[in-house]
DSSP file (Angstrom, degrees, kcal/mol; ACC not computed):
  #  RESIDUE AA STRUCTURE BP1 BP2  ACC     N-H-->O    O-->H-N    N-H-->O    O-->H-N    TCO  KAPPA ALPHA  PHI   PSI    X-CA   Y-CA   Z-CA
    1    1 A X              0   0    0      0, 0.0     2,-0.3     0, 0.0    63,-0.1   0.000 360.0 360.0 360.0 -41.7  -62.1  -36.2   89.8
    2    2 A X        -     0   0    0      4,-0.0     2,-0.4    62,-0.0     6,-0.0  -0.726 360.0-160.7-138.3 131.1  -65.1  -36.6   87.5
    3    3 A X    >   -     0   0    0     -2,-0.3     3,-1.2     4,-0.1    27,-0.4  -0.958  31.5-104.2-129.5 135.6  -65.7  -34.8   83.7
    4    4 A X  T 3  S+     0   0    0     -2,-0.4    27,-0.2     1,-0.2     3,-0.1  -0.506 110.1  25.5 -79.4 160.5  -68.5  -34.3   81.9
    5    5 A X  T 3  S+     0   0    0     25,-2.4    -1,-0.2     1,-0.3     2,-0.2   0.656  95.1 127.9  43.4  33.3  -68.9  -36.8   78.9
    6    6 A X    <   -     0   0    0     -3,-1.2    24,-0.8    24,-0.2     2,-0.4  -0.512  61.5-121.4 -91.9 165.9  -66.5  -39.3   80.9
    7    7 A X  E     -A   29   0A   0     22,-0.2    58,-0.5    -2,-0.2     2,-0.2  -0.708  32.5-177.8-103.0 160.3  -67.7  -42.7   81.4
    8    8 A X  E     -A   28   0A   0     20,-1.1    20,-1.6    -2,-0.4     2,-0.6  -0.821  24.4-127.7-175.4 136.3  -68.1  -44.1   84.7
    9    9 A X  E     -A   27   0A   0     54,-2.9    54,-0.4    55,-0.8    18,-0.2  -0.796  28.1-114.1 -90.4 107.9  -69.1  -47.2   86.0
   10   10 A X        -     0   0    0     16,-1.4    52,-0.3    -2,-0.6    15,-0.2   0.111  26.6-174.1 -11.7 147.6  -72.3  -47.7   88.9
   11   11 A X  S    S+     0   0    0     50,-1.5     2,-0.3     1,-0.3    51,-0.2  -0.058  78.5  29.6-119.0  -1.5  -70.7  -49.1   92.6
   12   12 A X  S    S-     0   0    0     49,-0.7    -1,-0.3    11,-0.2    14,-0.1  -1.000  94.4 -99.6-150.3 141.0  -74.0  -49.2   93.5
   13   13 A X        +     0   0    0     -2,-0.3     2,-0.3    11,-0.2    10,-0.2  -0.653  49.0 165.1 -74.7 163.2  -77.9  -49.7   92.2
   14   14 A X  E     -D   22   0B   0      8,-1.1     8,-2.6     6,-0.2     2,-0.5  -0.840  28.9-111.4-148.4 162.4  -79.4  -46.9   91.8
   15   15 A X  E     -D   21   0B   0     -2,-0.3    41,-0.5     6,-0.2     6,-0.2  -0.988  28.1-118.5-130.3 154.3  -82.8  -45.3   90.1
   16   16 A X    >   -     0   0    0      4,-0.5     3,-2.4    -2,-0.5    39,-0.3  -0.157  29.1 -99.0 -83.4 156.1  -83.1  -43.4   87.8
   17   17 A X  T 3  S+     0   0    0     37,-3.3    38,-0.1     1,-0.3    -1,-0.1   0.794 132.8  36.2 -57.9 -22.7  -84.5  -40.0   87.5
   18   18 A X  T 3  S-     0   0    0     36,-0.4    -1,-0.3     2,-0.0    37,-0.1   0.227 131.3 -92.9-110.4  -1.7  -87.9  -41.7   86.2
   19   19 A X  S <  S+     0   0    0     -3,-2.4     2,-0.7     1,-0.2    -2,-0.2   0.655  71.2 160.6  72.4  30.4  -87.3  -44.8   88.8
   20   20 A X        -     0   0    0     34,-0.2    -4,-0.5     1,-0.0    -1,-0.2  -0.544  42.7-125.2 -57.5  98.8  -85.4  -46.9   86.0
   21   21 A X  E     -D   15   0B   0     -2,-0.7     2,-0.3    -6,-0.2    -6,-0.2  -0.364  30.7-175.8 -47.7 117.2  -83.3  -49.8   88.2
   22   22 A X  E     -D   14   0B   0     -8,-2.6    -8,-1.1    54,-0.0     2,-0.2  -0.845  11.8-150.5-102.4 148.9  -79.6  -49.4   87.2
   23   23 A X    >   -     0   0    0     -2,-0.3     3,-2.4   -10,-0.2     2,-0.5  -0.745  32.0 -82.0-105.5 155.9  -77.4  -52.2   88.9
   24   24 A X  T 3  S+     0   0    0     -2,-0.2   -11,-0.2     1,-0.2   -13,-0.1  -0.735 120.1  38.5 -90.4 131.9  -73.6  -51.8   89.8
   25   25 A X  T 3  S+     0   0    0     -2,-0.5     2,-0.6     1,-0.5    -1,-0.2   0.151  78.8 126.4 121.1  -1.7  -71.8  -52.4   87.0
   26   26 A X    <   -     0   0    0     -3,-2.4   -16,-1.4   -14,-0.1    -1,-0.5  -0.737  51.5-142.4 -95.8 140.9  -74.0  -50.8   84.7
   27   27 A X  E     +A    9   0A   0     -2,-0.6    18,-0.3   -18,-0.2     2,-0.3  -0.900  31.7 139.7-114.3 134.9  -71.9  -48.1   82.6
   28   28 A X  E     -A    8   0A   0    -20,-1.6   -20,-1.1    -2,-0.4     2,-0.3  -0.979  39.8 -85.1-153.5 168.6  -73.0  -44.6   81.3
   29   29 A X  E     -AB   7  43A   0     14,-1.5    14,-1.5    -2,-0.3     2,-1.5  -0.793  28.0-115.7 -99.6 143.5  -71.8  -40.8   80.7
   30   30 A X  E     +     0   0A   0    -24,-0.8   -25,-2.4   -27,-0.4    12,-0.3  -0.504  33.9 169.6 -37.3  69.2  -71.6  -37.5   82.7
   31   31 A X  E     -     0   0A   0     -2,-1.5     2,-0.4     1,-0.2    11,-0.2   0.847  68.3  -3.2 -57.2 -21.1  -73.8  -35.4   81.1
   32   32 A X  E     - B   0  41A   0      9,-2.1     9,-4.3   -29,-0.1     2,-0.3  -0.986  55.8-148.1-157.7 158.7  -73.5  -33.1   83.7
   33   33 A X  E     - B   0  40A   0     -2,-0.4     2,-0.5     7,-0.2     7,-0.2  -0.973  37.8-115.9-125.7 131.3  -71.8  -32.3   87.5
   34   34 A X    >   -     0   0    0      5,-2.5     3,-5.7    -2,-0.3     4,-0.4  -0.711  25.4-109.9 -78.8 126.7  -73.6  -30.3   89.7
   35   35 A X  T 3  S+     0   0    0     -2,-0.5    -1,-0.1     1,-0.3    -2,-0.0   0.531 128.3  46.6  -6.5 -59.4  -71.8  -26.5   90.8
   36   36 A X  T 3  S-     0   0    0      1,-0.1    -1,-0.3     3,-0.0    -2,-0.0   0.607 108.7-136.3 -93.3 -10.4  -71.4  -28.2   94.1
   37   37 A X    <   +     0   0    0     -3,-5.7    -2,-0.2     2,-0.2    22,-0.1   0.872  67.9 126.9  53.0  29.1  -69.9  -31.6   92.6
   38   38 A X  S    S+     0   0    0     -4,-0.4    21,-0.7     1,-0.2     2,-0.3   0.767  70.8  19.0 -64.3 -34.4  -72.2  -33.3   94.9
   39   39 A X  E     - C   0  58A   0     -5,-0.3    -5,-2.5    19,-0.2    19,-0.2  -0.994  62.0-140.4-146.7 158.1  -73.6  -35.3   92.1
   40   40 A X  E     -BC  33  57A   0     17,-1.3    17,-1.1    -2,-0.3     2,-0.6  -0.555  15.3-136.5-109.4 160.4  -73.3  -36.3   89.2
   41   41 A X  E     -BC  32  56A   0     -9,-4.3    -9,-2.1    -2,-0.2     2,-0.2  -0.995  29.5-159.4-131.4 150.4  -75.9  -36.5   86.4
   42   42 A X  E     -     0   0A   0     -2,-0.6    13,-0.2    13,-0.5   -12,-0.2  -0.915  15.1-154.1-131.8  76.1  -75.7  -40.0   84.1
   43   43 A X  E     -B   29   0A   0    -14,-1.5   -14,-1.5    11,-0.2     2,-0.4  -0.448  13.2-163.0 -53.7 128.7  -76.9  -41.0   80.9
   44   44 A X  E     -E   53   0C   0      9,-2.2     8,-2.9   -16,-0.2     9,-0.7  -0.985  14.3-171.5-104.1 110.9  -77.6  -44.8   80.3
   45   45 A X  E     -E   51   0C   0     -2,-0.4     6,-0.2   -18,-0.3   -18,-0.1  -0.863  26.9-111.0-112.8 151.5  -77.9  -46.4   76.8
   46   46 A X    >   -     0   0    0      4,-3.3     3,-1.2    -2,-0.3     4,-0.1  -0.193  40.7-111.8 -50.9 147.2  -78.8  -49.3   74.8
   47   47 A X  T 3  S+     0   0    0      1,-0.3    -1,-0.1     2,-0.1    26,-0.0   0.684 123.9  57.9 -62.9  -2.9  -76.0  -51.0   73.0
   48   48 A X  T 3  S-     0   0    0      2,-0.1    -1,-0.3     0, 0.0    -3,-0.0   0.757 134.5 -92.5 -83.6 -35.0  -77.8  -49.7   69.7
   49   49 A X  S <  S+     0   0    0     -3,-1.2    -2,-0.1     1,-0.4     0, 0.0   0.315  76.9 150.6 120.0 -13.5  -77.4  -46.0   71.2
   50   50 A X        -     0   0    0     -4,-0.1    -4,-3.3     1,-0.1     2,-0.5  -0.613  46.0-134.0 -53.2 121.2  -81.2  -45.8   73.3
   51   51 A X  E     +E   45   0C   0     -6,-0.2    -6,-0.2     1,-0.1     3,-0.1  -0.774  33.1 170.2 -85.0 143.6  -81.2  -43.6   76.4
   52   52 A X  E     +     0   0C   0     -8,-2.9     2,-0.2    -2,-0.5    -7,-0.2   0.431  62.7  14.4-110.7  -0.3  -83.1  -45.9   78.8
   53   53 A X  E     -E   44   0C   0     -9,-0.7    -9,-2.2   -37,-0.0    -1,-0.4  -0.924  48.5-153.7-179.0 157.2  -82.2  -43.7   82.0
   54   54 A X        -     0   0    0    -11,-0.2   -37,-3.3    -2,-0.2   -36,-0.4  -0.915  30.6-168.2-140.0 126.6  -81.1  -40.5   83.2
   55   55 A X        -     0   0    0     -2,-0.3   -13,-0.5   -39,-0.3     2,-0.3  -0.693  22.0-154.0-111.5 157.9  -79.5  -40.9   86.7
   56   56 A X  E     +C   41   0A   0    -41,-0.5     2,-0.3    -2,-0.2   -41,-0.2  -0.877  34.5 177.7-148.1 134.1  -78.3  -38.3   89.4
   57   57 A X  E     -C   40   0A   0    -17,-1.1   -17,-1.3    -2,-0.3     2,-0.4  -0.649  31.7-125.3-122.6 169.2  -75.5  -40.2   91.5
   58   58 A X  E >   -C   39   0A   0     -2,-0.3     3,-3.6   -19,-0.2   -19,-0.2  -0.888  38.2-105.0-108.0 136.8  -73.4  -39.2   94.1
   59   59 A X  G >  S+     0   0    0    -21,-0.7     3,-1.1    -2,-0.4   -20,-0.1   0.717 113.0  62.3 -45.6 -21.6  -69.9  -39.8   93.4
   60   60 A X  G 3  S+     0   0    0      1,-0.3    -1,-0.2     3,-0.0     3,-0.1   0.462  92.3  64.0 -94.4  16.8  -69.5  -42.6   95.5
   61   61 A X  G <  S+     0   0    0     -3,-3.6   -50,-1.5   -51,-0.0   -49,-0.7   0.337 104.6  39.9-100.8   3.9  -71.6  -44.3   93.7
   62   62 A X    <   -     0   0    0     -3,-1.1     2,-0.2   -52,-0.3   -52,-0.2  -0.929  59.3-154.3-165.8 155.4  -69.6  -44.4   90.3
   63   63 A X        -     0   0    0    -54,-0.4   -54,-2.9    -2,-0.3     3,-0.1  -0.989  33.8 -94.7-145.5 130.3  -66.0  -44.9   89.4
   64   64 A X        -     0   0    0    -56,-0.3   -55,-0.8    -2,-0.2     2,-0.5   0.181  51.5-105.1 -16.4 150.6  -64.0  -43.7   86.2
   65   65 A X        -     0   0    0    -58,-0.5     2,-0.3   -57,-0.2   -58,-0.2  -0.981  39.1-158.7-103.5 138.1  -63.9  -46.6   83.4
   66   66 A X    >   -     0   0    0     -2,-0.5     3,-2.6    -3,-0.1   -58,-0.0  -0.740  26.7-104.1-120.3 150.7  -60.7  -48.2   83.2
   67   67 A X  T 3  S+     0   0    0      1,-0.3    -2,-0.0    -2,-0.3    -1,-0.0   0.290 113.0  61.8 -74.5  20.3  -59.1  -50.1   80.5
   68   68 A X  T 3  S+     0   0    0      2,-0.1    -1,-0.3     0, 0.0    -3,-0.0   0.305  79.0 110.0-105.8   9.2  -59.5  -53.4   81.9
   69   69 A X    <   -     0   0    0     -3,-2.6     2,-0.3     1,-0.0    -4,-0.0  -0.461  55.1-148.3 -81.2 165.7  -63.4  -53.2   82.0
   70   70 A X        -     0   0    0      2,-0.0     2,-0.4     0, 0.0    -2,-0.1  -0.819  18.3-120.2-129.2 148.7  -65.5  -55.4   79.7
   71   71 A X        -     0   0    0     -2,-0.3     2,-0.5   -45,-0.0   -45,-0.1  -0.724  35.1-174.5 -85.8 145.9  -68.9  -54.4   78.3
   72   72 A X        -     0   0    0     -2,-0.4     2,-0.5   -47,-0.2    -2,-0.0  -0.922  18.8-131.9-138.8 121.8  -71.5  -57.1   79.5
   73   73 A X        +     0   0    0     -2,-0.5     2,-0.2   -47,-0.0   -47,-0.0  -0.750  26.5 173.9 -91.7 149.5  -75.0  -56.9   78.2
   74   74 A X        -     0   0    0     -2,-0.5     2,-0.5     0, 0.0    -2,-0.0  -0.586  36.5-109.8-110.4 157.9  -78.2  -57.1   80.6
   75   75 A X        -     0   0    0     -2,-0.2     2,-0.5     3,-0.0    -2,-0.0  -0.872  31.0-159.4 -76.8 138.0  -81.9  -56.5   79.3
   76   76 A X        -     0   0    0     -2,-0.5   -54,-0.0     1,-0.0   -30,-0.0  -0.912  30.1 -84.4-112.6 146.0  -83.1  -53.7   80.5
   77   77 A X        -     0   0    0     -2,-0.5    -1,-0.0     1,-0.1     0, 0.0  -0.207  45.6-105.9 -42.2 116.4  -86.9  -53.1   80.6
   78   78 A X        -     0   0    0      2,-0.0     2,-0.4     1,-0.0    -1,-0.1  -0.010  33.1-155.9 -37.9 131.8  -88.5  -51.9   77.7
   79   79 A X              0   0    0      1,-0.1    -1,-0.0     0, 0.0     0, 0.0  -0.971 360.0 360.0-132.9 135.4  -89.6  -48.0   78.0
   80   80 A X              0   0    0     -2,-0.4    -1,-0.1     0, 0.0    -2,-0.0   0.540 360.0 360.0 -99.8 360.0  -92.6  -46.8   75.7
């Protein structure tokens, strides 16, 4: 179902590997699927191109981006 360097949109909040808050609806890429494809692992970036979070999701926590989604910016908390 799922490819690494796909996009895929949160269904759920989540945290981040580092305890970053992601909200559903927040959009990033598969850097990697674990052997078992139990989870997925999820880069998050700024709209300049910053990663701000590294996720590991369970697939039912994220869904494919489809070509009716809209990008929507949020602030995310600054990270030193």
């Amino acid at each position: 179902m799922f490819k690494e360097q796909e996009q895929i949109v949160l269904t759920a909040d989540v945290f981040g590997d580092e305890g970053e808050e992601l909200k559903s609806g927040d959009a990033g890429t598969i850097i990697h699927i674990h052997p078992d494809k139990e989870a997925l692992v999820v880069e998050f970036m700024s709209l300049n191109g910053d990663t701000v979070a590294v996720a590991t999701v369970l697939p039912s926590q994220a869904r494919p981006v489809t070509n009716v989604d809209l990008t929507h910016a949020r602030t995310f908390p600054a990270t030193v």
